[in-house]
C-alpha positions as a Markdown table, in Angstrom:
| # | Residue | x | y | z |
|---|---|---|---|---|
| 1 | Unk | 4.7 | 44.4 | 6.1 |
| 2 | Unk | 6.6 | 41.2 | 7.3 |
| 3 | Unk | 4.2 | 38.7 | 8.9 |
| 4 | Unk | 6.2 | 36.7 | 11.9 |
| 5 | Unk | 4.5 | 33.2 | 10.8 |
| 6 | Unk | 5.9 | 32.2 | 14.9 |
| 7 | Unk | 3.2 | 34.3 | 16.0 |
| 8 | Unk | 0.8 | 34.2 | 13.6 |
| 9 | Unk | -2.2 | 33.8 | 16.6 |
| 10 | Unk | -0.6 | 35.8 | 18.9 |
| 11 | Unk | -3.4 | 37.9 | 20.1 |
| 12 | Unk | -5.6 | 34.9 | 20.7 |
| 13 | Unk | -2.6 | 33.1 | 22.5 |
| 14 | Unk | -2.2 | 36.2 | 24.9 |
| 15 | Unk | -5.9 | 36.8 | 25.6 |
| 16 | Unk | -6.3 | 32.6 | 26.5 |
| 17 | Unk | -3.5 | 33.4 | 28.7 |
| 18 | Unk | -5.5 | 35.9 | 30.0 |
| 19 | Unk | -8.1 | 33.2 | 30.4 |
| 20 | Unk | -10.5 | 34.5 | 27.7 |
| 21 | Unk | -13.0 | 31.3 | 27.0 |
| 22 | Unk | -13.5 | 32.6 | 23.7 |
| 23 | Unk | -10.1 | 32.8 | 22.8 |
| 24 | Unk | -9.5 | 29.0 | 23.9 |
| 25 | Unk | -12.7 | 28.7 | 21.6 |
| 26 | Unk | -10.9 | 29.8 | 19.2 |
| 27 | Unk | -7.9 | 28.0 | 19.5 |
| 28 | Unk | -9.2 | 25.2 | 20.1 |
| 29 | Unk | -10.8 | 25.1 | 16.7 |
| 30 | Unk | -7.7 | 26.1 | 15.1 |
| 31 | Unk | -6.0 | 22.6 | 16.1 |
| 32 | Unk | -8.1 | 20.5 | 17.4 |
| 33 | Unk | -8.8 | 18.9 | 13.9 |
| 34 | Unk | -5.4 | 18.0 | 13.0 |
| 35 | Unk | -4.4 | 17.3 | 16.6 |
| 36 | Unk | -7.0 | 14.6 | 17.1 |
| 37 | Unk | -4.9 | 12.9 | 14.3 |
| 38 | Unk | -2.4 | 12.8 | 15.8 |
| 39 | Unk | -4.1 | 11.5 | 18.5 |
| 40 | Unk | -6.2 | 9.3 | 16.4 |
| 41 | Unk | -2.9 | 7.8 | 14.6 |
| 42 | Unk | -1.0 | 6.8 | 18.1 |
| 43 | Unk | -4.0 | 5.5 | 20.1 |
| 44 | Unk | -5.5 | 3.7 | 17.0 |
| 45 | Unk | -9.0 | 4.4 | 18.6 |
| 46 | Unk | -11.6 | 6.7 | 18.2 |
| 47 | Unk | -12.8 | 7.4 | 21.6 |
| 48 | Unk | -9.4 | 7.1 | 23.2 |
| 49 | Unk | -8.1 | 9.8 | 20.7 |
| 50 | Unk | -11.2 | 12.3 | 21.5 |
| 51 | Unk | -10.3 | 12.0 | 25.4 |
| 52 | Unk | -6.4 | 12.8 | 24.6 |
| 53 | Unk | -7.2 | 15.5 | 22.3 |
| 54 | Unk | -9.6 | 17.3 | 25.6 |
| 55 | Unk | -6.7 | 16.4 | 28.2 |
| 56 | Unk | -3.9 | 17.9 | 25.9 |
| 57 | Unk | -5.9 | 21.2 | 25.4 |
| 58 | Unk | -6.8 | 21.4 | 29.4 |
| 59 | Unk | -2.9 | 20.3 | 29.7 |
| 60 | Unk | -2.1 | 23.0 | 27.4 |
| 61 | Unk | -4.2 | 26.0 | 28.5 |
| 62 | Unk | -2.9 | 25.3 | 32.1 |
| 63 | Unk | 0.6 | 25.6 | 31.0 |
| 64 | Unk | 0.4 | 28.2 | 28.6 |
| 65 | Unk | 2.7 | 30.6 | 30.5 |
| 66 | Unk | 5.4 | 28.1 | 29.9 |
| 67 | Unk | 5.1 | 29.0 | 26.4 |
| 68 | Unk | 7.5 | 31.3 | 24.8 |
| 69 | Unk | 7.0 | 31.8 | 21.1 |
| 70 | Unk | 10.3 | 30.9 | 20.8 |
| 71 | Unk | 8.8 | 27.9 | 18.5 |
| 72 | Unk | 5.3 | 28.2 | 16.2 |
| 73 | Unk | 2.2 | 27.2 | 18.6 |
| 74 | Unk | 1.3 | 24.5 | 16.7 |
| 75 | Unk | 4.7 | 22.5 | 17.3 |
| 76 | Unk | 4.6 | 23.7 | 20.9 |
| 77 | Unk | 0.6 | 22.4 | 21.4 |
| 78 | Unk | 1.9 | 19.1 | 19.1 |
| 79 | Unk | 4.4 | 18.1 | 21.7 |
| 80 | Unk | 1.8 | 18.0 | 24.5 |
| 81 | Unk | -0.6 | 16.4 | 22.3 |
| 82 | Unk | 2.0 | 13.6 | 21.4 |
| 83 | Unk | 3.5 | 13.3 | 25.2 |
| 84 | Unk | -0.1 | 13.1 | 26.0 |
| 85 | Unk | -0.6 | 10.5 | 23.4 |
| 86 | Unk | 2.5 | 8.6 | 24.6 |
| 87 | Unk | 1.7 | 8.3 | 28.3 |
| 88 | Unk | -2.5 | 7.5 | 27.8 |
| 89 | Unk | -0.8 | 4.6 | 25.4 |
| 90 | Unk | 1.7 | 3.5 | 27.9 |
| 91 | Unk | -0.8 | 3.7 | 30.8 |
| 92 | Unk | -2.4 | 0.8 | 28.3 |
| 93 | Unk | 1.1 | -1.0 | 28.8 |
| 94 | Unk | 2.3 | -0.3 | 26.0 |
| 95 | Unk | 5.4 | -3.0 | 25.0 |
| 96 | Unk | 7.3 | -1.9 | 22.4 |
| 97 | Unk | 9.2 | -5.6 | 20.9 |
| 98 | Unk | 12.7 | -5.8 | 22.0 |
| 99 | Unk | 15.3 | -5.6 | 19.2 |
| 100 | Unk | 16.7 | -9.0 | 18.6 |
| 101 | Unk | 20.4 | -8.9 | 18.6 |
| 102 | Unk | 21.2 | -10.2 | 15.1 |
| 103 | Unk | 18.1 | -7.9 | 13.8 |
| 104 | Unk | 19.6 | -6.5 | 10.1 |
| 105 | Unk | 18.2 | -3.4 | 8.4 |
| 106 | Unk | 16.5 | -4.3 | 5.4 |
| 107 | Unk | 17.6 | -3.0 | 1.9 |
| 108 | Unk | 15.0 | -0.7 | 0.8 |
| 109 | Unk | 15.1 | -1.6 | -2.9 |
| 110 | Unk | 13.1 | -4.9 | -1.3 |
| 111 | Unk | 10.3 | -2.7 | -1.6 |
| 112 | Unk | 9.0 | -2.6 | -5.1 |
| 113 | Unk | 7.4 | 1.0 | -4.9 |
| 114 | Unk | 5.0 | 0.8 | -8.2 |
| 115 | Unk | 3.6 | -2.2 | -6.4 |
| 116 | Unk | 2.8 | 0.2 | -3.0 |
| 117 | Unk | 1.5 | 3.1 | -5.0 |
| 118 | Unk | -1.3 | 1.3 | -6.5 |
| 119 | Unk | -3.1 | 1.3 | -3.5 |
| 120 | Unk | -5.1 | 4.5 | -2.1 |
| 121 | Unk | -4.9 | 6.5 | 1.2 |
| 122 | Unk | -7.7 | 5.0 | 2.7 |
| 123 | Unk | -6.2 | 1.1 | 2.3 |
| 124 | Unk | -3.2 | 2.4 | 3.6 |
| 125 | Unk | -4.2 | 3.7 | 6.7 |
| 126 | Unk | -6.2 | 1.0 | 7.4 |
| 127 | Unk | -3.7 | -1.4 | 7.4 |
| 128 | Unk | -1.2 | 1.2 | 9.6 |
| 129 | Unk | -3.9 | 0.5 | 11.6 |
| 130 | Unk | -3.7 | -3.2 | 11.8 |
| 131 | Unk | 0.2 | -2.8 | 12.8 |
| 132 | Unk | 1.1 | -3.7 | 16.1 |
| 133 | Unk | 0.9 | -1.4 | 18.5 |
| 134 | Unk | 4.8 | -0.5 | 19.2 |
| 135 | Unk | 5.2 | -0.3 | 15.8 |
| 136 | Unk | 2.6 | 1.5 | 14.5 |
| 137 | Unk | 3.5 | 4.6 | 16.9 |
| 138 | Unk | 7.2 | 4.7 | 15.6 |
| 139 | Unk | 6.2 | 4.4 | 12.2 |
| 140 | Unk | 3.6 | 7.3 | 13.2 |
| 141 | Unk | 6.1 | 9.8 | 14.9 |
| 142 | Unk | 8.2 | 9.1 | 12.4 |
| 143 | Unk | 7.1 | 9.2 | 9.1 |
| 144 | Unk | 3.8 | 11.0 | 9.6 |
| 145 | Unk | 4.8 | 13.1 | 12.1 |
| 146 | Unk | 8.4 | 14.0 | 11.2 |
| 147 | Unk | 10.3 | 12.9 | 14.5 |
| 148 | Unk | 13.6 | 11.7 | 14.0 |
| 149 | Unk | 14.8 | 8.4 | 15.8 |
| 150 | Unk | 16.7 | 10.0 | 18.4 |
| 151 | Unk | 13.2 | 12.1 | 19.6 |
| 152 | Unk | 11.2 | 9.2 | 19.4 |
| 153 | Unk | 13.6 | 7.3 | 21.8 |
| 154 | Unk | 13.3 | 10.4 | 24.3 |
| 155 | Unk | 9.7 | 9.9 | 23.9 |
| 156 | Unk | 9.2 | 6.5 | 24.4 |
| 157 | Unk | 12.3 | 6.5 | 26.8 |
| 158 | Unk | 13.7 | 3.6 | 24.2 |
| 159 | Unk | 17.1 | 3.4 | 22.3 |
| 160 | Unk | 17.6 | 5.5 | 19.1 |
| 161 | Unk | 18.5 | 1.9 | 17.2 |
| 162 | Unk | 15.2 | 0.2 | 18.9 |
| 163 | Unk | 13.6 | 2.9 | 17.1 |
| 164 | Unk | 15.2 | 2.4 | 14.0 |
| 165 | Unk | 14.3 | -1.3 | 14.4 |
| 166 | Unk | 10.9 | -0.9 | 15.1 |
| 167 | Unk | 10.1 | 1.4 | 12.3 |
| 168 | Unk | 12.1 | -0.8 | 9.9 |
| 169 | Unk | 9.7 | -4.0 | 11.2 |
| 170 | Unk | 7.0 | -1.7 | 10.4 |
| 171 | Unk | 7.2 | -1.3 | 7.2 |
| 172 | Unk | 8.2 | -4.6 | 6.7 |
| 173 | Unk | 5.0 | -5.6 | 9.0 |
| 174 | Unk | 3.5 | -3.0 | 6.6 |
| 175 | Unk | 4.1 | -4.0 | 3.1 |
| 176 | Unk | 2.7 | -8.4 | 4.6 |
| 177 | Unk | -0.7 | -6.4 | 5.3 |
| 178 | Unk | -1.0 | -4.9 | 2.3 |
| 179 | Unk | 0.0 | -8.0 | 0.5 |
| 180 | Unk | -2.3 | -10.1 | 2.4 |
| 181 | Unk | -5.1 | -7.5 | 1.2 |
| 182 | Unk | -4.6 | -7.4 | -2.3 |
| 183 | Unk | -4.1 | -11.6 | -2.0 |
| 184 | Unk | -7.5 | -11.6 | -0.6 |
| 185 | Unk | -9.0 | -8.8 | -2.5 |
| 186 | Unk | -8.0 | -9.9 | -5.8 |
C-alpha cells in the first residue's frame, strides 16, 4: 500500500472544507506549533506572532477551496502563514536597508566555523533575535525557512540582489553579536 505523503490529512482537509470545527481542531493542532515559529522568527515577538498564527488559520480555513493538493498542506498553510507574517511586519513599516552600490559579497572562509559552533541553539537564536529587523527576516526565509532569494524578493516585493545583500549583512551583523557575547561573557 503506497501512502501519497501530499495528502497525508486528506480526510481532515475535506471535512474542514466542509466546515467541520473539529476537523479545524484538528488541523490546527497539527501546525499550529511549528507555524507559530515561523511566525515567532519574522515578527521577533511573542504576542505579535500568536495573533499572525490565529489570522493565518482564519485566512486559511476561508480559503481552503483554493487549495488543490497539488503541493503538501503544510507548504500551502506555510505560504499564508509567511505572507501573513510579511504584511503584519510591513504594516509595522518595515524598512528593509537599501543596498549600497559598492556593497561586495563577503568571502565565506571569513567565517571561522569552529569558532560559531561552540556556541548552542539557544545563544544563537537569541542573537538572530537582536538582528535588525530587515535582516533578520531574510536571514529567516532563507536559511531557516528554505526560500531562495528570488522568493524572498517576491515576498518582500525587493530585488533578488537586495536579498542576497541583506542576508549576507546578516550574517555578517550575526557573527559581531555573537562576538560581542562571548567578549562579554568571557
Amino acid at each position: 500500500m503506497e501512502v501519497n505523503h501530499l495528502n497525508l490529512h486528506q480526510d481532515i482537509i475535506d471535512a474542514c472544507k466542509m466546515g467541520d470545527r473539529k476537523a479545524q481542531y484538528k488541523l490546527y493542532k497539527l501546525y499550529s506549533k511549528a507555524m507559530y515559529n515561523i511566525c515567532y522568527r519574522i515578527a521577533n515577538d511573542a504576542e505579535d506572532a500568536e495573533d499572525i498564527l490565529q489570522e493565518s488559520f482564519v485566512s486559511a480555513f476561508r480559503n481552503l477551496h483554493t487549495y488543490r493538493g497539488e503541493s503538501s498542506f503544510g507548504a500551502w498553510l506555510k505560504k499564508v502563514v509567511v505572507n501573513r507574517a510579511i504584511n503584519h511586519v510591513k504594516k509595522k513599516r518595515l524598512e528593509i536597508q537599501p543596498m549600497t552600490a559598492n556593497f561586495e559579497y563577503e568571502d565565506e572562509s571569513d567565517y571561522n566555523t569552529n569558532e560559531d559552533l561552540s556556541w548552542n541553539i539557544e545563544q544563537i537564536k537569541s542573537a538572530v533575535q537582536e538582528l535588525p529587523q530587515g535582516y533578520r527576516i531574510v536571514f529567516s526565509l532563507y536559511l531557516l525557512e528554505g526560500y531562495d532569494h528570488g522568493e524572498i524578493a517576491g515576498i518582500l516585493n525587493i530585488s533578488e540582489s537586495t536579498s542576497k545583500s541583506q542576508y549576507n549583512r546578516a550574517k555578517k551583523k550575526l557573527k559581531e553579536i555573537i562576538k560581542n557575547k562571548a567578549f562579554h561573557a568571557g
